[in-house]
GUFIRO-912236 format. One line per 5 residues: number of its first residue (from 0); their letters; for each residue x, y, z of C-alpha. Coordinates in steps of 0.1 Angstrom, whole numbers, plus 2048, in hexadecimal, padded with zeros to 3 digits. Layout:
# residues N
NUM) a) X,Y,Z ~ ...
This chain:
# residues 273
0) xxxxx) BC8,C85,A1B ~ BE1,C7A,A05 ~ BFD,C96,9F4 ~ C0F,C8F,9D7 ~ C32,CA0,9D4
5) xxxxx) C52,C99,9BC ~ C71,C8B,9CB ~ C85,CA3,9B4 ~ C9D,CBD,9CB ~ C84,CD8,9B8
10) xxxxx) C6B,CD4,9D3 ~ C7D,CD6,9F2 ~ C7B,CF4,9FA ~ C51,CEF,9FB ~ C55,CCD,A08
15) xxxxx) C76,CD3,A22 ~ C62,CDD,A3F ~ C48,CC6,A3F ~ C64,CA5,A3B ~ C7A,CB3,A5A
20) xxxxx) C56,CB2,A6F ~ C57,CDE,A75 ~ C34,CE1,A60 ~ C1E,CC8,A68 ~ C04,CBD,A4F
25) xxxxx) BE9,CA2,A51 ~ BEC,C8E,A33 ~ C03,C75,A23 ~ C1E,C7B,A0D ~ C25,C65,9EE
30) xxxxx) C44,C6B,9D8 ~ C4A,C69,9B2 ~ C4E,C77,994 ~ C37,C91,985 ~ C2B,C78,96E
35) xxxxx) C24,C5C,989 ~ C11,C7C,9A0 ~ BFD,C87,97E ~ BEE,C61,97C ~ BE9,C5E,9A3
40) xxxxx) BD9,C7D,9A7 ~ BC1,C75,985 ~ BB9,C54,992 ~ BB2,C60,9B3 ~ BC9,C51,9C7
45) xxxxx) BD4,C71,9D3 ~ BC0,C8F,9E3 ~ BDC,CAF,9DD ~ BFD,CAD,9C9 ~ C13,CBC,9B3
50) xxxxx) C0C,CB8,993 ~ C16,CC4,96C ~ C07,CDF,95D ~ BFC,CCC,93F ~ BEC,CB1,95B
55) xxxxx) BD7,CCF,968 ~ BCD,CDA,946 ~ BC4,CB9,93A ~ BB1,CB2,95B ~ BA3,CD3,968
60) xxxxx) B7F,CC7,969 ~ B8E,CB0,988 ~ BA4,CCA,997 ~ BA7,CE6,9AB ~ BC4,CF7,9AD
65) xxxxx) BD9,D02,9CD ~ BE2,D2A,9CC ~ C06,D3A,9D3 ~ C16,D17,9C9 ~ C27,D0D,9A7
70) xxxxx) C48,D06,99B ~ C53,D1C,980 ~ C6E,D35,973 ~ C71,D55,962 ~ C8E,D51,94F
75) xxxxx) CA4,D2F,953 ~ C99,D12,968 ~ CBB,CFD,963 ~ CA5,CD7,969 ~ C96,CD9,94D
80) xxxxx) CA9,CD8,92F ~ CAE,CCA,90C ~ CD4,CBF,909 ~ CD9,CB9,8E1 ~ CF8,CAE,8CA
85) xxxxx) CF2,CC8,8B2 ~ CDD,CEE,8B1 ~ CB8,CEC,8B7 ~ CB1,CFF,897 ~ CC2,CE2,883
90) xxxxx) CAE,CC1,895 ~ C94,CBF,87B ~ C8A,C9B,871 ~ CA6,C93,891 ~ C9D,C7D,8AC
95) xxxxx) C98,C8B,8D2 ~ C95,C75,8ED ~ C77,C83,905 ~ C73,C7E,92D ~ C53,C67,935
100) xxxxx) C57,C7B,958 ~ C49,C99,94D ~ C28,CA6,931 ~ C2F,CCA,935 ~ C51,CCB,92C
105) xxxxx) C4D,CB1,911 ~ C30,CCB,904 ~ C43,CE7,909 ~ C5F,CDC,8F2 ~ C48,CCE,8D8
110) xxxxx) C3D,CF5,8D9 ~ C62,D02,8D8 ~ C6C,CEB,8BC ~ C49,CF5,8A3 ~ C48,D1A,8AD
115) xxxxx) C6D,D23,8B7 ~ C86,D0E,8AA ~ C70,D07,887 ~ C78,CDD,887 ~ C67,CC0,882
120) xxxxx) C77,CA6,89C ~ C6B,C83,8A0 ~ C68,C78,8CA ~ C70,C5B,8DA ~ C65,C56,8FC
125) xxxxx) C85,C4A,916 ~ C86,C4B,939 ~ CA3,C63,944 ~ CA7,C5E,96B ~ CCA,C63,97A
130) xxxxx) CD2,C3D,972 ~ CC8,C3C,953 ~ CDC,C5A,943 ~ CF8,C46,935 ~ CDF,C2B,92B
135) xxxxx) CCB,C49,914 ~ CEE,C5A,90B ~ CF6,C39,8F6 ~ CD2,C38,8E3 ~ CD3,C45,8C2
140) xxxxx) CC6,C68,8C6 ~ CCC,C8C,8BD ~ CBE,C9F,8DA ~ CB1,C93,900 ~ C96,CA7,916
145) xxxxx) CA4,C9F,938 ~ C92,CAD,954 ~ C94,CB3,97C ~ CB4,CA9,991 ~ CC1,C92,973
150) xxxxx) CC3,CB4,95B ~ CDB,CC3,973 ~ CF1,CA7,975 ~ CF1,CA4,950 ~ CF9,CCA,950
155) xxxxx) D19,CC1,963 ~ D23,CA6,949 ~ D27,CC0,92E ~ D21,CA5,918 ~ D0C,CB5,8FE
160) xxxxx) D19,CD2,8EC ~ CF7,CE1,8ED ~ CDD,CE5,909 ~ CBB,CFB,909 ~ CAE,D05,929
165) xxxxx) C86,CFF,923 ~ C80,D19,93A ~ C97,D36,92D ~ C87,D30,907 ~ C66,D33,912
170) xxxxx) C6D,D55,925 ~ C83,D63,906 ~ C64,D53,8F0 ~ C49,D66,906 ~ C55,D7A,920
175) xxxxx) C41,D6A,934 ~ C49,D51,953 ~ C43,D26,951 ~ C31,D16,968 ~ C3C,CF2,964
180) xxxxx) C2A,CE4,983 ~ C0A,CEF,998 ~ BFC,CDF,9B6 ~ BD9,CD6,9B5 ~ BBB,CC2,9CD
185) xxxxx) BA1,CB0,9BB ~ B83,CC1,9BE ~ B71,CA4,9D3 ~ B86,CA9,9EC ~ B7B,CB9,A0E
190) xxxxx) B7D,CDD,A07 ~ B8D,CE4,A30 ~ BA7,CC4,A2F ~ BB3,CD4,A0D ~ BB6,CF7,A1A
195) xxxxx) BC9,CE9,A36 ~ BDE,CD9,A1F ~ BE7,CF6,A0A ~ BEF,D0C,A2E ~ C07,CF5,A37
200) xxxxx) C1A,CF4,A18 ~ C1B,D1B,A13 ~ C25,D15,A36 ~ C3F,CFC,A2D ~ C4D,D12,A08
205) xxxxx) C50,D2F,A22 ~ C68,D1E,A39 ~ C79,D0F,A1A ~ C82,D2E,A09 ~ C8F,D39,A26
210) xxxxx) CA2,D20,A2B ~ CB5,D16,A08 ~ CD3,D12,A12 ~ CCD,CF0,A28 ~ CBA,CE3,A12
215) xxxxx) CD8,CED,9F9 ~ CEE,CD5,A0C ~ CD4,CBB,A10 ~ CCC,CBD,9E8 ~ CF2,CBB,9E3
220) xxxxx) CF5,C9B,9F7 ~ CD2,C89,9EB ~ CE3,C92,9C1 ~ D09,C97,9C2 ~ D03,CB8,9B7
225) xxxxx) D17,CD6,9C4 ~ D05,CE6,9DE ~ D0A,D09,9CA ~ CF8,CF8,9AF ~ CDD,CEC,9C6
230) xxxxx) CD5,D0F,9D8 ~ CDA,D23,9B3 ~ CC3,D09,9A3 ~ CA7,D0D,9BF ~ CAA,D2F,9C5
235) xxxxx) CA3,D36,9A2 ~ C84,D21,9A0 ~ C62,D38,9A6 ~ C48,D27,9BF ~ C30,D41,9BB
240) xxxxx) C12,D43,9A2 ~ C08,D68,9A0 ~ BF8,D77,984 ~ C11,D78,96E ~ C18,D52,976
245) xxxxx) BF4,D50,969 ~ BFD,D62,94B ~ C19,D4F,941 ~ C07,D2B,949 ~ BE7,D33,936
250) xxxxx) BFC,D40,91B ~ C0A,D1F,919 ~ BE9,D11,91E ~ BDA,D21,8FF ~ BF5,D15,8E7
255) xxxxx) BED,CF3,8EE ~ BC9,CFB,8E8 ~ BD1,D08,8C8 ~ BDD,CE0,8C1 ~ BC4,CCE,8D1
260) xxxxx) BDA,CC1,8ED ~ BC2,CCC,909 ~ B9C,CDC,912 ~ B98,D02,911 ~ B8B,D09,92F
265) xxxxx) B8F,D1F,94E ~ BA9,D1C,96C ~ B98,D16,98E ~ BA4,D1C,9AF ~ BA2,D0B,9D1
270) xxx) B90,D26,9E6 ~ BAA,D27,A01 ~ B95,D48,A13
């Protein structure tokens, strides 16, 4: 088995058990960034990852995906963020400089800036990794999506006199919660090795949350960040996907159906029972 997981601090608290050996799962772990994991896990070189939601929509037919795991918020999720030099209502016909790390929140801002903000933006696609943010703060741009541990080091800058937290416009948009990130198996896959999988890493989330404020301190030393910062910013995150997960990420789902971005179809589930 091969698992797929993000080397953002986001997921250690599903991943911080099973790196310091106390869950033990059969399977090897590759590390990258959501959009490396989306290609892997589409190509097949992977078995079970983490992907984006948009991934999962535009590949369910391959996919099954893993209950009682997701990365999400109800409200503000801080890593996610576009950081702009003037007021989103006023970057129409601006330029905004987009992740190539991540397809939902490039599609969820695309969303926000039709139906929300009413502008017409033009993107250019920049890579935004924590090296690279004074590299893209010298590009002619108007607005950056910056996401995972480099938006909260950007956040410290203060740099930009505006910043939009994807997560908390979505929630005041719908009232709903955004699922940014789902873990799925392919369907091929042996049904009992992924099962196993999934255990382990409910296993794994459970000791995590338990357990935020190590992995604070470890978060704080892997980024720079303030360890405050590290155990506010995970503990606000949402790994669970109830129902009203499921509400909020087929909403989402259905307004990129409405433009043709992805299939309509139905959400399928490994059968964990």
């Amino acid at each position: 088995m091969r698992l797929g997981r993000i080397g953002y601090i986001n997921c250690f608290p599903v991943y911080g058990a099973i790196d310091r050996g106390i869950v033990k799962v059969d399977a090897d772990l590759v590390t990258g960034t959501p959009s490396e994991l989306n290609e892997l896990l589409a190509a097949g070189e992977l078995d079970v990852s983490v992907v984006s939601a948009v991934e999962y929509a535009r590949n369910a037919a391959a996919y099954h995906l893993l209950p009682n795991l997701a990365i999400s918020s109800d409200g503000p999720v801080q890593s996610v963020a576009l950081f702009s030099r003037r007021p989103a209502h006023e970057l129409d016909g601006g330029t905004i400089l987009i992740s190539a790390s991540s397809r939902t929140s490039v599609e969820l801002l695309k969303l926000l800036c039709a139906d929300v903000w009413g502008v017409k933006p033009s993107y250019a696609e920049a890579r935004a990794e924590v090296g690279d943010l004074d590299a893209v703060a010298a590009l002619p741009h108007d607005a950056v999506l910056v996401i995972g541990d480099p938006a909260l080091l950007l956040q410290a800058r203060n740099t930009y006199p505006h910043r939009y937290d994807l997560g908390e416009q979505w929630k005041k948009w719908t009232g709903l919660p955004f699922v940014f990130a789902v873990w799925a198996a392919r369907r091929e896959v042996n049904r009992e090795a992924a099962v196993a999988v999934h255990d382990r890493l409910i296993e794994s989330k459970r000791w995590g949350l338990a357990n935020l404020d190590l992995l604070a301190e470890e978060a704080s030393y892997r980024t720079g960040i303030a360890v405050a910062a590290c155990r506010e910013y995970m503990g606000g995150i949402d790994y669970a996907f109830t129902y009203k997960h499921l509400e909020g990420l087929s909403s989402f789902f259905r307004r990129l159906t409405q433009r043709g971005l992805v299939n309509d179809g139905a959400l399928s589930f490994l059968s964990v029972a």
